[in-house]
N, C-alpha and C positions, 0 to 999 in steps of 0.2 A: 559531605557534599552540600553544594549551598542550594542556590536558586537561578532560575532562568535567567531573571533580569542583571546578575553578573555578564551573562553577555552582551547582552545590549548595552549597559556602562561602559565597558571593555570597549566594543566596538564604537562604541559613540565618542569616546576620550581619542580613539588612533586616527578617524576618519569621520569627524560630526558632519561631514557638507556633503561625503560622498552618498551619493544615491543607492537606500537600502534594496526597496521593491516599488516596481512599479509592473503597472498591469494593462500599457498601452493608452488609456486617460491619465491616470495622476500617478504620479511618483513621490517617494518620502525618502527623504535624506534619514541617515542613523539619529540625529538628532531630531528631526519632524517625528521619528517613528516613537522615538524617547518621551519627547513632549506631549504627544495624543499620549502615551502611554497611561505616562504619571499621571495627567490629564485626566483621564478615567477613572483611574484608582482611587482618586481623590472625591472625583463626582461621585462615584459608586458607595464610597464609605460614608460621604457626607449626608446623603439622601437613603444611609439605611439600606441600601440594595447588596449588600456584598455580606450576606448571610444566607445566601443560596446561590446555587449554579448558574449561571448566566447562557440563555440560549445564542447563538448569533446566527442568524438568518438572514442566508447570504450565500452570493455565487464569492467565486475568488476574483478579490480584490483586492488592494495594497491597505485599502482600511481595515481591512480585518484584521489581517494580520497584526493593528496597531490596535485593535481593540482585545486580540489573543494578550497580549505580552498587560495593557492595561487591564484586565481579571486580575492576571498574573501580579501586580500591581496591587489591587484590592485582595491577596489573598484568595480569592476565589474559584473554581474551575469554571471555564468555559467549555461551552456543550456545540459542536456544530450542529447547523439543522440547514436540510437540505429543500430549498424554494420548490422544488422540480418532484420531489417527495408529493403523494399524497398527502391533505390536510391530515387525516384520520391519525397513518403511520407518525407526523411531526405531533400531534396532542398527543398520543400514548407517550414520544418520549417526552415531553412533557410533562407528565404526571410521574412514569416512570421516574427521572432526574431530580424531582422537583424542584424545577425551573422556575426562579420567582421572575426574573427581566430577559426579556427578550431583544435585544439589539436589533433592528433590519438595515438595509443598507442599500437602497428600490430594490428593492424586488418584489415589491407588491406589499400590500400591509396586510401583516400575515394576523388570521382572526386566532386572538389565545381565549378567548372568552371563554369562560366555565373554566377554565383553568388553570383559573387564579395569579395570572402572570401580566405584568406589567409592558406594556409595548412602548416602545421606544425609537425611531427613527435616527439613524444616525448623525444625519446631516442635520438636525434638529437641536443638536446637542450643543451648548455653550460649555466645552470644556474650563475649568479653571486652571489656573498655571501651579505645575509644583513642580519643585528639585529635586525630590526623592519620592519613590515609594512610598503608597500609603501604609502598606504594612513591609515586614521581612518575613516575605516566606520561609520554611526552613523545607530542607530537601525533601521529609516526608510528606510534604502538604500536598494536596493533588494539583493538579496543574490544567489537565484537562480532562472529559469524558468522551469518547468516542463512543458511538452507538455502529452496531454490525448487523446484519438481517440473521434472524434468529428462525433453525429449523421451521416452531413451530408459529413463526410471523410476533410472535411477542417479542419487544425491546429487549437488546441484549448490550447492555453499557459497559466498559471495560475503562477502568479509573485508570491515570497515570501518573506518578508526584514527579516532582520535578528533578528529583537523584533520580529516578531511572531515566528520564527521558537525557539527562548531562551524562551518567555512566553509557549510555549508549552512542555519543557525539562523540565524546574522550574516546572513543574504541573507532569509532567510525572517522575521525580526519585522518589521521595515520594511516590508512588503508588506503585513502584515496590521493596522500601527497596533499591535499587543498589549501589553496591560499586566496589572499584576497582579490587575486584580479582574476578569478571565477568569474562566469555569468552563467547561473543557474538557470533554466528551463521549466520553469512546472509547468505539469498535463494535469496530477491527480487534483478531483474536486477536494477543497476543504474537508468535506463530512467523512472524507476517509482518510486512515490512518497513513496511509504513504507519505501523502503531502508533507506530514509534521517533519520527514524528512528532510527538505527541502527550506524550508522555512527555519526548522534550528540550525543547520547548517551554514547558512544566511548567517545568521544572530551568529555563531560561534567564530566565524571566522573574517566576518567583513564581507566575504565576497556580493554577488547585487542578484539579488531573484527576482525574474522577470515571469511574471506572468503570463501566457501564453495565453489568446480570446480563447475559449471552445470554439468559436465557429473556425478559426483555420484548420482544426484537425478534421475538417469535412472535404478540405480542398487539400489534398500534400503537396502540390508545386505551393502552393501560397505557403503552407508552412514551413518549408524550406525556406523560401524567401525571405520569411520573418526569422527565422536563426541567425539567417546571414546578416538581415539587417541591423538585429538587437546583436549580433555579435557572441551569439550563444556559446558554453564553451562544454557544456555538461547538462547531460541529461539523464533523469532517470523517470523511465514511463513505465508502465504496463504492456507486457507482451504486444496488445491486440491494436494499441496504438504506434508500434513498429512496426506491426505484420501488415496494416494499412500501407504503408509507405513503401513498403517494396513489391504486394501485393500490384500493387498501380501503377509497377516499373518507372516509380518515380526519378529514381536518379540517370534514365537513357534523357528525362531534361533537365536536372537540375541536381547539383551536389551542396551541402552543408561545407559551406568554407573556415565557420569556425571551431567546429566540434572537435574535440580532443577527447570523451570518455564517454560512454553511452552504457547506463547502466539500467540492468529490466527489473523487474521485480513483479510479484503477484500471482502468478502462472506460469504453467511450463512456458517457453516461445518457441514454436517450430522452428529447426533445425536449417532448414529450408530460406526461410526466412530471414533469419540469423546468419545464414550464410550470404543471403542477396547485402547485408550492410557490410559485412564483413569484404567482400569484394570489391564495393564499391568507395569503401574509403579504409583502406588496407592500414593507415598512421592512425587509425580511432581505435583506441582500449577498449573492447565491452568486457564489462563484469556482470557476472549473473545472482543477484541479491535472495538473497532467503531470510523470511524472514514470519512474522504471525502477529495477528490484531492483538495477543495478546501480552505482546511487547512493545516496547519503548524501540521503535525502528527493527532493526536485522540482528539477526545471531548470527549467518554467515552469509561468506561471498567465495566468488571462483572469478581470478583474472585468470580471460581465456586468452591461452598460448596467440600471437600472430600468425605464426607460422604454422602451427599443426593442421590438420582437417580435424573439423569438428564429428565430436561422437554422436550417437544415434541418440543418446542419454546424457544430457548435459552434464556435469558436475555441480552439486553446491557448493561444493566447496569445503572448505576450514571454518573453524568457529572465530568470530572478533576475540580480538584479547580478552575482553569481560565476561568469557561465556566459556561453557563448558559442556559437551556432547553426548548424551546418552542414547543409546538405542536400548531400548525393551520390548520385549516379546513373552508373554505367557507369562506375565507374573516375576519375569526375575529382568535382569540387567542381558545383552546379547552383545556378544562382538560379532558376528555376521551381519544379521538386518533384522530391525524392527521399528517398534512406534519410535520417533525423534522425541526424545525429553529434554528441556534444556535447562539449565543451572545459569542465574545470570542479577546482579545488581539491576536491569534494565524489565525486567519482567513488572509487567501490571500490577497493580493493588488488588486485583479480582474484580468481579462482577457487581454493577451498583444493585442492593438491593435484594442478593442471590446468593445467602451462605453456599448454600447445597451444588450448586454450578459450583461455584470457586473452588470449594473441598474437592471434588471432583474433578479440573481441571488443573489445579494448583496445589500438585499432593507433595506430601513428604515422604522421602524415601532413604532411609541409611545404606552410604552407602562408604566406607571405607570407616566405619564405626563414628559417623557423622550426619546426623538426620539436616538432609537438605529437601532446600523448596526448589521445588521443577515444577516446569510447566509441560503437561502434554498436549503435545503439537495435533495429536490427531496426522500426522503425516508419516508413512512410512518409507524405511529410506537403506541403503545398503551402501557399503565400502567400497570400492572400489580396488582395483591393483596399485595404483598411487597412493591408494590411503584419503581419498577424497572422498565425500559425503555423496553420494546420489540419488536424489530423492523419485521414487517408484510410485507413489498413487496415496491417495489420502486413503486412511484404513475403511473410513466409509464406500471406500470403493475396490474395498475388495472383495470377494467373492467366493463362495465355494460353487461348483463347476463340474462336473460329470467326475469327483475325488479328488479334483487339485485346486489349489488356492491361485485364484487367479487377481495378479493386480490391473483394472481398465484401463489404469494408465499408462502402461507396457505397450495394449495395444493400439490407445491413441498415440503415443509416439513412433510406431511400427508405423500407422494409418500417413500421420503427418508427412513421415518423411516420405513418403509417394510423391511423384513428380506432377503425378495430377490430382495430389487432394490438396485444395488450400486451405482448411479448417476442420482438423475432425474432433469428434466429441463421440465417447462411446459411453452407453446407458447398461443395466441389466435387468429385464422383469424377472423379479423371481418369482410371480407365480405362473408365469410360463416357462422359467428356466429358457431365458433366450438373451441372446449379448446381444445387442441392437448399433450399430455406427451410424451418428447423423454425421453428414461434411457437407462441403459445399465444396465444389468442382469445378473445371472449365470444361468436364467429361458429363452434360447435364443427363445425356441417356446409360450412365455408367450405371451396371448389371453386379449383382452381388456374386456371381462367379469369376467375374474382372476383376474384383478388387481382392477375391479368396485369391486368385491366382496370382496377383502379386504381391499379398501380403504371405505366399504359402515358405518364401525364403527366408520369412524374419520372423514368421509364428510357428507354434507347433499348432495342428489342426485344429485340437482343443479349445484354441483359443483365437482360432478364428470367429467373425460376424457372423450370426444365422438370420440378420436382417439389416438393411440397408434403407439410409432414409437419408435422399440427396436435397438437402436446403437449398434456397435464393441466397438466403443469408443466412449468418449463424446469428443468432440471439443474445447480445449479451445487455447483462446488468447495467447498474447505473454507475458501477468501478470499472466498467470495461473489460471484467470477465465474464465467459461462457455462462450462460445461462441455463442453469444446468435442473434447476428448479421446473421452469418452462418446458424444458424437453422431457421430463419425468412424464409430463400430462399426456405427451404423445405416444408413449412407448404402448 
């Protein structure tokens, strides 16, 4: 496997003029994005900086992503860091990473003092001109560092070289048919792993990734408007920024005229939900993506049927070509249901920093008189009668229960699909032994005997709420999932 920057050559030789990303101010042709690149690569080696990790600090912008692929360029990985982040959280990774150059891009001049890191402004920068790469990556070399919130609030970096993040592209355009007169849609921030989706897919195949403001996802008729107007043709978001859009009976004023594939990823997405897009643009493919930070994109997807009704329990689906599916339970291998392991060229380098995580999450196991590396997903998950993957609740959230094992996430999807919950999220204290539902409703006096008695046809009793706790809003993170962390404090 080579390196990144094979794509951008590629795409730069087929299509130099056409417009790679732009992000509603500035736009970069294949060749603009090529030049800042190299550009980089060049300053970074010449000035000594490209012997440690490179932070970039920064919303998403079309520069950035010229300054991703220029690391890439210098050999180096690049580290997002999130403007909107606490100072405190961005200096740990910081230290953590050991970040020597900090790139900013406005968003304020981020203080690295005391820690030893060099700040740098980007529009400050006198790139120099070059034709090639300053170095050739080779496929093991890392490419980038993602940092993820870590249980106990300490940095938790997850390396990627650049053969997994290509073995995961090479398995992902086949899936999705892609060619170059795509126009991509990004929602997810930089600093999380989704995006890189979005962005290598871009590079590998020509198509044009349009950046999407954050402020329109606050208004959905406006961001309808802005699809249509950029011509959008594919999107792939997070559950909780589709569930926005139908939640708001968005489409009784306005419909997506150019969408053709809408793919979710990150969390369950109510059913409900799912069904309001599905009705309302009946010619639109959604795919329901699977996938783990600590991987190089997804292990699997599920294209859901047009025609069938949707189940209570999505499907994940089939594993990508490069990937291979284990379920385990209790120490051995299961074909029923258990923890999701997965076998895959595309899997992380492990943990910066954290033998003992890595060993731990990135074990070896013999399995057909062949010691292979898996990743445990931490997700638990079961077969279906098709023979499709369906994922049940993360094993953190299972539970022992008056003698049965119970998964929460059974009956936050029981919850979801109520006609009057629009967001539920179920907790368990275990030193009260009590299941707790937070949701949010248009039923704001709804009574936790109302909601036993319609949940009493899709649970057994056991596994009904023994408390109810009806949100304004549901709380989510800074990826746009449930904040699940925050609601622990209320239980």
């Amino acid at each position: 496997m080579g390196n990144i920057l094979e794509y951008l050559e590629s795409s730069c030789r087929a299509r130099p003029d056409k417009v790679a990303v732009a992000d509603g101010t500035e736009a970069l042709t294949f060749r603009q994005l090529r030049d800042k690149a190299y550009g980089l690569g060049r300053y970074l080696t010449e000035k000594g900086l490209a012997d440690r990790p490179v932070g970039l600090y920064a919303q998403r912008r079309a520069a950035v992503i010229a300054a991703m692929l220029g690391c890439a360029a210098a050999g180096v990985c690049y580290v997002p860091l999130n403007p909107e982040a606490p100072a405190e959280k961005n200096q740990r990774i910081l230290r953590h990473a050991g970040i020597g150059l900090i790139l900013g891009f406005g968003e304020g001049e981020y203080d690295g003092a005391g820690e030893s890191c060099v700040y740098i402004p980007w529009d400050s920068l006198d790139l120099p001109g070059a034709e090639a790469p300053a170095v050739t990556p080779a496929g093991e070399d890392g490419l980038y560092i993602i940092y993820t919130s870590g249980s106990t609030g300490d940095p938790k970096g997850i390396r990627k070289s650049h053969g997994a993040v290509m073995d995961f592209i090479e398995a992902y355009v086949p899936e999705l048919d892609f060619s170059d007169d795509e126009i991509i849609g990004n929602q997810t921030p930089f600093c999380f792993d989704a995006s890189a989706k979005d962005i290598y897919l871009m590079l590998k195949t020509g198509a044009r990734l349009e950046i999407i403001p954050s402020a329109k996802f606050a208004f959905p008729v406006t961001l309808i408007e802005y699809l249509n107007e950029k011509a959008i043709s594919f999107i792939s978001w997070v559950p909780s920024a589709l569930a926005v859009v139908a939640r708001l009976r968005t489409f009784r004023d306005i419909l997506p005229t150019t969408l053709r594939r809408v793919c979710f990823v990150g969390e369950v997405f109510p059913i409900k939900d799912l069904e309001a897009w599905r009705t309302a643009l009946p010619e639109v493919e959604f795919i329901n993506l699977y996938g783990s930070s600590e991987l190089a994109g997804i292990c699997c997807l599920y294209h859901i049927p047009r025609e069938e009704p949707l189940p209570e329990a999505l499907p994940i689906g089939q594993p990508l070509a490069n990937t291979r599916i284990y379920l385990y339970q209790d120490g051995a291998l299961s074909a029923g249901q258990g923890e999701i392991l997965v076998e895959s060229q595309a899997l992380g380098d492990g943990y910066v920093n954290d033998p003992e995580k890595t060993a731990a999450t990135f074990i070896q196991l013999e399995i057909d008189g062949r010691k292979r590396r898996l990743l445990r997903t931490g997700d638990w998950a079961r077969y279906n009668e098709e023979g499709d993957l369906v994922f049940m609740s993360r094993t953190d959230y299972q539970i022992k229960y008056k003698g049965y094992r119970i998964e929460l996430g059974e009956i936050e999807a029981a919850a979801n699909a109520l006609d009057f919950i629009e967001l539920a999220c179920c907790l368990y204290n275990k030193d009260k032994e009590r299941i707790t539902l937070f949701c949010t409703t248009a039923t704001p006096d709804l009574k936790l005997r109302d909601l036993n008695q319609a949940l009493a046809g899709r649970l057994p009793d056991y596994m009904l709420p023994r408390r109810l706790v009806v949100l304004e809003s549901m709380p989510l993170n800074a990826n746009g999932k449930i904040d699940r962390t925050y609601l622990k404090t209320l239980l």
